[in-house]
MILUMRO-548102 format. One record per residue: x, z, y of N, C-alpha, C, O in turn. Coordinates in steps of 0.1 Angstrom, whole numbers, padded with zeros to 4 digits, always signed. Layout:
BEGIN
XZYXZYXZYXZY/...
// end
This chain:
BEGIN
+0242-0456+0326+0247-0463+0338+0252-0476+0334+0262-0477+0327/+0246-0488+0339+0254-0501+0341+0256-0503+0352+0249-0498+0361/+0267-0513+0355+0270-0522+0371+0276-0529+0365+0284-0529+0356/+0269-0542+0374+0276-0553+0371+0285-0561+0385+0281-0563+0396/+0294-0564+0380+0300-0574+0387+0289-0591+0392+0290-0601+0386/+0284-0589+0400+0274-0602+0402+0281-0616+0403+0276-0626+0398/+0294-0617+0411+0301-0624+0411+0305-0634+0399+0301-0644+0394/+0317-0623+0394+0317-0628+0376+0310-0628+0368+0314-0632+0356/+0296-0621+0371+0287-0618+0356+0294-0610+0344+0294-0614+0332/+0298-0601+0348+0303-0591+0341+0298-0577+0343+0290-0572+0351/+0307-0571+0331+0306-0553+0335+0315-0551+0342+0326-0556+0343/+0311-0540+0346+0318-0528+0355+0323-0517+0345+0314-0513+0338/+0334-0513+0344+0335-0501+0333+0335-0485+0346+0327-0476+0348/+0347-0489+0354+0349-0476+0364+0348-0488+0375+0352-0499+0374/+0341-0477+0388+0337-0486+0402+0335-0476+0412+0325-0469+0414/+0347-0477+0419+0352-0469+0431+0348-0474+0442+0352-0485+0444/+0339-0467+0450+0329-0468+0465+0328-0460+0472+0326-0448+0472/+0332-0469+0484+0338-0466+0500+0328-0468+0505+0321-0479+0505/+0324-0456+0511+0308-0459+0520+0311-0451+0531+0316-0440+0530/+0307-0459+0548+0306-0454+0559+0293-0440+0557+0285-0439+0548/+0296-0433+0565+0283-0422+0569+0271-0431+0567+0265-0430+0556/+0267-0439+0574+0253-0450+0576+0252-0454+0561+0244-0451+0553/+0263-0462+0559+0260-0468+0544+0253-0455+0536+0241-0455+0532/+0265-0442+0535+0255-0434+0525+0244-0426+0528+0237-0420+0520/+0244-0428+0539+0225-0421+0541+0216-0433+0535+0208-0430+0526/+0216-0443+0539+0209-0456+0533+0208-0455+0519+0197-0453+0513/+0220-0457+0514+0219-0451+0498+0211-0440+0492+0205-0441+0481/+0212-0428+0501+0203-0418+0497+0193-0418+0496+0187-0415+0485/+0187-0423+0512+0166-0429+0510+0169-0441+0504+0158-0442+0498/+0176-0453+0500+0170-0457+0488+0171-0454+0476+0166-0462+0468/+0178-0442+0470+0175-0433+0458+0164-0426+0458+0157-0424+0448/+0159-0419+0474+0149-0410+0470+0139-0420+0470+0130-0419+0462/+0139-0428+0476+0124-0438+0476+0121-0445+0461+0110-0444+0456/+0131-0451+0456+0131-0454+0440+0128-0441+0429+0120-0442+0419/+0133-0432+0432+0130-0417+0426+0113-0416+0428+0106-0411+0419/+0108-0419+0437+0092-0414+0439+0084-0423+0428+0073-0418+0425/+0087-0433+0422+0084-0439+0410+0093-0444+0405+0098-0455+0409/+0098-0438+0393+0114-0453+0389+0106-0462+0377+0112-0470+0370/+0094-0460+0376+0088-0473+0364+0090-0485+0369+0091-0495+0362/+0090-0482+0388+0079-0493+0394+0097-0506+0397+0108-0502+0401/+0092-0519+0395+0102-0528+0395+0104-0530+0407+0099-0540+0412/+0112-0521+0413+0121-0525+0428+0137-0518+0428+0142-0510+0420/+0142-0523+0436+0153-0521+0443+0159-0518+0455+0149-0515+0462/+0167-0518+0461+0175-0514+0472+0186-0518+0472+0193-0516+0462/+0189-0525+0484+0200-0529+0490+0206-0525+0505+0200-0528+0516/+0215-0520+0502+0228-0514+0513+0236-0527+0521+0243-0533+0512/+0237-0531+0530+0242-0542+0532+0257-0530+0542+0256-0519+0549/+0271-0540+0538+0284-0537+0556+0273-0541+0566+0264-0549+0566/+0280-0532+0577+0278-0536+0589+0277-0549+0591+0267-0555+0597/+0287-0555+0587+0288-0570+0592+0283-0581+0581+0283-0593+0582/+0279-0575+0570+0269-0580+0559+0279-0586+0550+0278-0591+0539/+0288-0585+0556+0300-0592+0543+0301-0581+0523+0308-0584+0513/+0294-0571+0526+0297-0569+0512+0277-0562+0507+0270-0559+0516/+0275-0561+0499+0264-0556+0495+0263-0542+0485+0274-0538+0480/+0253-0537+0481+0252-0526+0470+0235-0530+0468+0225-0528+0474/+0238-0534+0458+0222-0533+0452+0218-0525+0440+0226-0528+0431/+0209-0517+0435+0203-0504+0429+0190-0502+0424+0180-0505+0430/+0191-0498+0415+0175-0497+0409+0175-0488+0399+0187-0486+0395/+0169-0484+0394+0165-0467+0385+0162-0481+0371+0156-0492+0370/+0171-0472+0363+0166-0479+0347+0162-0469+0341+0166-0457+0344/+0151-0474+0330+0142-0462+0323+0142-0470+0310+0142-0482+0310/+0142-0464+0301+0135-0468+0288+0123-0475+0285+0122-0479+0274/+0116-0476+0292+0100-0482+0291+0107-0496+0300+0103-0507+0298/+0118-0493+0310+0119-0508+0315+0129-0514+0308+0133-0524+0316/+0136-0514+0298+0144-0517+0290+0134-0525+0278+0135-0536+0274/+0126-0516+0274+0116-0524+0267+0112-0536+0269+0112-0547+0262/+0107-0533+0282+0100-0554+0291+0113-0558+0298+0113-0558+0311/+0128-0562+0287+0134-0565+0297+0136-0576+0299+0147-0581+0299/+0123-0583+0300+0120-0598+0301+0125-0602+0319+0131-0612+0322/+0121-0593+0325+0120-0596+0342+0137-0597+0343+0143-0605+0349/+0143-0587+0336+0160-0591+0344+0165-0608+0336+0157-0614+0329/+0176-0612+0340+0185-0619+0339+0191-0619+0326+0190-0608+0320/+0197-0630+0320+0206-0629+0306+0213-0622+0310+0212-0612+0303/+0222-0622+0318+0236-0613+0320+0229-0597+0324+0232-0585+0321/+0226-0599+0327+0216-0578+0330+0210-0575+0316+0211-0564+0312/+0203-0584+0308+0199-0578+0297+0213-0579+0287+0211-0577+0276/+0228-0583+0292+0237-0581+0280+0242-0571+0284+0247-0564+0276/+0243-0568+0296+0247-0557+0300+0243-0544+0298+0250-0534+0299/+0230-0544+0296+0221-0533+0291+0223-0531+0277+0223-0519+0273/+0223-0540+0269+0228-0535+0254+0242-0531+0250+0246-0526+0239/+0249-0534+0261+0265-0527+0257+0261-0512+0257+0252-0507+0263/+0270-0507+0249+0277-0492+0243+0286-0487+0251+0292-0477+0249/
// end
Protein backbone atom coordinates (compact mmCIF):
# COMPACT_ATOMS: atom_id res chain seq x y z
CA UNK A 1 0.00 0.00 0.00
CA UNK A 2 1.22 3.61 -0.98
CA UNK A 3 -0.69 7.14 -0.63
CA UNK A 4 0.44 9.92 -1.37
CA UNK A 5 -0.05 13.27 -0.18
CA UNK A 6 -0.54 15.05 -3.87
CA UNK A 7 -0.40 18.37 -2.46
CA UNK A 8 3.08 18.06 -0.76
CA UNK A 9 4.39 15.27 -2.85
CA UNK A 10 4.83 13.13 -0.13
CA UNK A 11 4.02 9.91 1.76
CA UNK A 12 1.31 9.05 3.64
CA UNK A 13 2.37 6.72 6.52
CA UNK A 14 -1.41 6.31 8.41
CA UNK A 15 -4.62 8.02 6.56
CA UNK A 16 -7.81 8.23 8.26
CA UNK A 17 -11.11 8.46 5.86
CA UNK A 18 -14.35 9.98 6.34
CA UNK A 19 -16.69 8.82 3.68
CA UNK A 20 -20.52 9.74 3.25
CA UNK A 21 -22.70 6.43 2.35
CA UNK A 22 -22.50 7.87 -1.61
CA UNK A 23 -18.81 8.52 -1.35
CA UNK A 24 -18.37 4.71 -0.15
CA UNK A 25 -20.48 3.01 -2.64
CA UNK A 26 -18.52 4.93 -5.31
CA UNK A 27 -15.35 3.65 -3.86
CA UNK A 28 -16.61 0.21 -3.99
CA UNK A 29 -17.60 0.01 -7.92
CA UNK A 30 -14.49 1.73 -8.42
CA UNK A 31 -12.57 -1.19 -6.67
CA UNK A 32 -14.69 -3.71 -8.25
CA UNK A 33 -14.34 -2.12 -11.69
CA UNK A 34 -10.34 -1.87 -11.30
CA UNK A 35 -10.53 -5.53 -9.75
CA UNK A 36 -12.01 -6.82 -13.23
CA UNK A 37 -8.43 -6.09 -14.59
CA UNK A 38 -5.79 -4.52 -12.17
CA UNK A 39 -2.86 -4.85 -15.07
CA UNK A 40 -4.89 -2.47 -17.07
CA UNK A 41 -3.61 1.47 -16.40
CA UNK A 42 -6.66 3.16 -14.97
CA UNK A 43 -7.98 4.74 -12.00
CA UNK A 44 -10.87 6.09 -10.11
CA UNK A 45 -11.83 9.12 -8.62
CA UNK A 46 -14.36 9.86 -5.73
CA UNK A 47 -15.01 13.46 -5.83
CA UNK A 48 -17.16 15.66 -2.05
CA UNK A 49 -20.28 16.48 -2.92
CA UNK A 50 -19.29 19.83 -3.48
CA UNK A 51 -15.94 18.72 -5.19
CA UNK A 52 -13.87 20.39 -2.72
CA UNK A 53 -11.82 17.26 -1.73
CA UNK A 54 -10.95 14.14 -3.98
CA UNK A 55 -9.83 10.31 -3.60
CA UNK A 56 -8.04 8.93 -6.37
CA UNK A 57 -7.05 4.92 -6.66
CA UNK A 58 -5.62 2.43 -8.71
CA UNK A 59 -4.63 -1.38 -8.14
CA UNK A 60 -0.66 -1.68 -8.05
CA UNK A 61 0.80 -4.92 -9.28
CA UNK A 62 4.24 -5.99 -9.79
CA UNK A 63 4.33 -6.24 -13.52
CA UNK A 64 3.16 -2.39 -13.14
CA UNK A 65 5.90 -1.54 -10.98
CA UNK A 66 8.17 -2.91 -13.52
CA UNK A 67 7.01 -0.23 -16.46
CA UNK A 68 7.10 2.36 -13.92
CA UNK A 69 7.84 4.70 -16.54
CA UNK A 70 3.95 6.00 -16.98
CA UNK A 71 3.83 7.25 -13.10
CA UNK A 72 5.46 10.43 -11.96
CA UNK A 73 8.94 10.99 -10.07
CA UNK A 74 7.22 11.42 -6.84
CA UNK A 75 4.93 8.02 -7.38
CA UNK A 76 7.84 6.13 -8.56
CA UNK A 77 9.79 7.35 -5.05
CA UNK A 78 7.06 6.50 -3.37
CA UNK A 79 6.89 3.10 -4.65
CA UNK A 80 10.42 2.22 -3.71
CA UNK A 81 9.99 3.21 -0.05
CA UNK A 82 10.06 0.21 2.66
Amino acid sequence: MRMLDADREQSIRVLQLYLTPKEATELLQGLTELLRDPEASEHVHVFAHDMSRELSFSILTAKKLQESAEYSEVERRIFAEK
